[in-house]
One Martini backbone bead per residue (centre of mass of N, CA, C, O) as a GRO file, in nm:
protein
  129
    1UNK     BB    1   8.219  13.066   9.745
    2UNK     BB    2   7.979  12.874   9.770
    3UNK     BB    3   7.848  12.546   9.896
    4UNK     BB    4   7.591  12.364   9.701
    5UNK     BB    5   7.646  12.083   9.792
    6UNK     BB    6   7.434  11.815   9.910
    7UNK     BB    7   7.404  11.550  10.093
    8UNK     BB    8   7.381  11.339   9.866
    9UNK     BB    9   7.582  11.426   9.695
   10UNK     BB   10   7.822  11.419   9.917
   11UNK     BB   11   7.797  11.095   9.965
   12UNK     BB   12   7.885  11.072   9.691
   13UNK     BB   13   8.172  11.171   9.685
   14UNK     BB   14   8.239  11.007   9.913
   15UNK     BB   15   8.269  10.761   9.766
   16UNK     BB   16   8.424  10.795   9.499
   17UNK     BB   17   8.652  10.883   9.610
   18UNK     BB   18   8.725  10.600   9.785
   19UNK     BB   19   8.872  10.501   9.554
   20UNK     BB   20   9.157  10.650   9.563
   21UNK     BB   21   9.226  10.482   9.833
   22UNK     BB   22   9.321  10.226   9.729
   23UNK     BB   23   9.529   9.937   9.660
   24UNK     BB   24   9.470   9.957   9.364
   25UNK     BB   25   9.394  10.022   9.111
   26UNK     BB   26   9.238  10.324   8.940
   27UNK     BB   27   8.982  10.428   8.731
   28UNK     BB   28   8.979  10.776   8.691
   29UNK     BB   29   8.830  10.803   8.409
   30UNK     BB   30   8.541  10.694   8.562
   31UNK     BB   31   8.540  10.841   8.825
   32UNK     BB   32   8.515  11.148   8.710
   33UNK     BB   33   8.262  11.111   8.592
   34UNK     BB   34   8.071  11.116   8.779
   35UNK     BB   35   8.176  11.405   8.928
   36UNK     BB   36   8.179  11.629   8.739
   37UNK     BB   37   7.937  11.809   8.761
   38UNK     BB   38   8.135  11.954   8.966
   39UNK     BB   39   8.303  12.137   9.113
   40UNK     BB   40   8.618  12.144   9.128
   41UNK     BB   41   8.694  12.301   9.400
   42UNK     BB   42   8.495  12.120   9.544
   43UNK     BB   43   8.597  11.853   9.509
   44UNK     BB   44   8.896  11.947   9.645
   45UNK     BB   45   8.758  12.045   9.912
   46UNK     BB   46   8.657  11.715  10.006
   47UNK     BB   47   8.890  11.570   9.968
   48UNK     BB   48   9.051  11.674  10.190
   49UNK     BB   49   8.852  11.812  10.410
   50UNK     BB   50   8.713  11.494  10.436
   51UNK     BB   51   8.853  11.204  10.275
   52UNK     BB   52   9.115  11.201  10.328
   53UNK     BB   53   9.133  11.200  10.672
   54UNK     BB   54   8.951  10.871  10.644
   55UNK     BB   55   9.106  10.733  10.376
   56UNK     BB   56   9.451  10.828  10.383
   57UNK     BB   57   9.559  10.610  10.555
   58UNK     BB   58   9.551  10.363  10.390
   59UNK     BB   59   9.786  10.432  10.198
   60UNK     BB   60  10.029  10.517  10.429
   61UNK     BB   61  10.051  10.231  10.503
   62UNK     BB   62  10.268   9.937  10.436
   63UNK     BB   63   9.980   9.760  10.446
   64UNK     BB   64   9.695   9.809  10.298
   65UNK     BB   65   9.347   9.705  10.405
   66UNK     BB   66   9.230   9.867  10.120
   67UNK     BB   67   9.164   9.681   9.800
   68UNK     BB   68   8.843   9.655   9.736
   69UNK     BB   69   8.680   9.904   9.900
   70UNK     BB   70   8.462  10.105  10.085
   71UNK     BB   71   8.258  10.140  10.289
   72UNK     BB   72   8.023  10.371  10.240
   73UNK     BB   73   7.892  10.395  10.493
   74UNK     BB   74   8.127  10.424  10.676
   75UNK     BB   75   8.251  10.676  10.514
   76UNK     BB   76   7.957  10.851  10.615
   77UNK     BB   77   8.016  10.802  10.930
   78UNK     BB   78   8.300  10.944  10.978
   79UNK     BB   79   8.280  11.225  10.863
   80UNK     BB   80   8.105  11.305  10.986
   81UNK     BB   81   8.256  11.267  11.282
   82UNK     BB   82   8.477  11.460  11.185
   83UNK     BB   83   8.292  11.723  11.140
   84UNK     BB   84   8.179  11.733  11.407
   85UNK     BB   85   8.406  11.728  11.637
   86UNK     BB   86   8.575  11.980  11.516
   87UNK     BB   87   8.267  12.116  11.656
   88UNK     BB   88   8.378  12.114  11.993
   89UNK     BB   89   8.662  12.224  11.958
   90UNK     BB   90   8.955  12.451  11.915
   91UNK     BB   91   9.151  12.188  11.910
   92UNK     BB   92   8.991  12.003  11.717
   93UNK     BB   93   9.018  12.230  11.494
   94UNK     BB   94   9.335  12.221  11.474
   95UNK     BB   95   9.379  11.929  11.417
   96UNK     BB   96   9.203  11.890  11.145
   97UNK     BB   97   9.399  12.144  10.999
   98UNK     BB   98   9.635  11.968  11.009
   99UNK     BB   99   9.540  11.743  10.862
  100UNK     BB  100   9.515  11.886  10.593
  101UNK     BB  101   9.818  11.969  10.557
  102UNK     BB  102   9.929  11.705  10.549
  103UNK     BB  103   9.708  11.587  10.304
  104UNK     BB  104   9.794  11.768  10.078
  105UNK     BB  105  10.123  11.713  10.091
  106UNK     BB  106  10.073  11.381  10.042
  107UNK     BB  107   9.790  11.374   9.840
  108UNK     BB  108   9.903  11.542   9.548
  109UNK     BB  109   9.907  11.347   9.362
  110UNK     BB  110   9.645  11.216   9.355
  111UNK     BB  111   9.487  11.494   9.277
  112UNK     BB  112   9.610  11.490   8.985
  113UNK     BB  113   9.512  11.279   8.882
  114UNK     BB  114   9.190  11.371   8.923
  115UNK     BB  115   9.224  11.643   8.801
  116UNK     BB  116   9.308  11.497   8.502
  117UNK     BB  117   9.050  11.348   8.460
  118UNK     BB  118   8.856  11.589   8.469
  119UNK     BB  119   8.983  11.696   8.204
  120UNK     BB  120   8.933  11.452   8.004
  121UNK     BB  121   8.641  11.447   8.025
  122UNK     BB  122   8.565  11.755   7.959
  123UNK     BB  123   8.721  11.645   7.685
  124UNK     BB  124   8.664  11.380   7.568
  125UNK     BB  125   8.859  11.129   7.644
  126UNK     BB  126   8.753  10.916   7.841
  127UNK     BB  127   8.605  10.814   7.612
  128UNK     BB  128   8.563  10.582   7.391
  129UNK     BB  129   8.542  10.677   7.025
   0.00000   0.00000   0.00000
């Protein structure tokens, strides 16, 4: 199935999602709400093989530097040239797809999170009421 949505959209995206990585609290059915609108699988890939690979190494330090939330400038300035660079060789293409498969394995909890929130809100659960 093709993935149709537009640049304003995945940028909107990609801001949303990078709440995930933060190492603060995270207010999962909130943020989900936001990005509900769009087809779950599209979701999922752009979690892994956009922002995790961006975004998911602030998790994974031993005393994450980025915890009240990601620049959201920085974040659509980063993916694009992650996007971009990815596209200019097949070394880098390969090194590319090795991260998504790092972040699929390490950061598929938290993907669980957000995939149960966007489930809840779908049911109408998170909103209080």
């Amino acid at each position: 199935m093709e993935n149709t949505v537009g640049k304003a959209d995945r940028e909107f995206i990609w801001s949303v999602m990078s709440e995930f990585f933060v190492d603060s609290e995270i207010d999962y059915d909130f943020e989900a709400a936001r990005i509900r609108r769009f087809p779950a699988h599209v979701l999922k890939d752009i979690f892994f093989r956009e922002v995790a690979p961006v975004c998911g190494p602030n998790l994974l330090t031993p005393i994450p530097p980025i915890w009240m939330g990601f620049d959201t400038h920085k974040v659509v300035r980063e993916i694009r040239s992650l996007l971009s660079n990815k596209e200019k060789s097949w070394l880098r293409r390969i090194g590319y797809e090795a991260d998504v498969l790092y972040y699929r394995y390490l950061l598929a909890g938290v993907w669980r999170e957000v995939e149960h929130a966007l489930k809840r809100d779908c049911a109408g659960q998170a909103r209080p009421g």
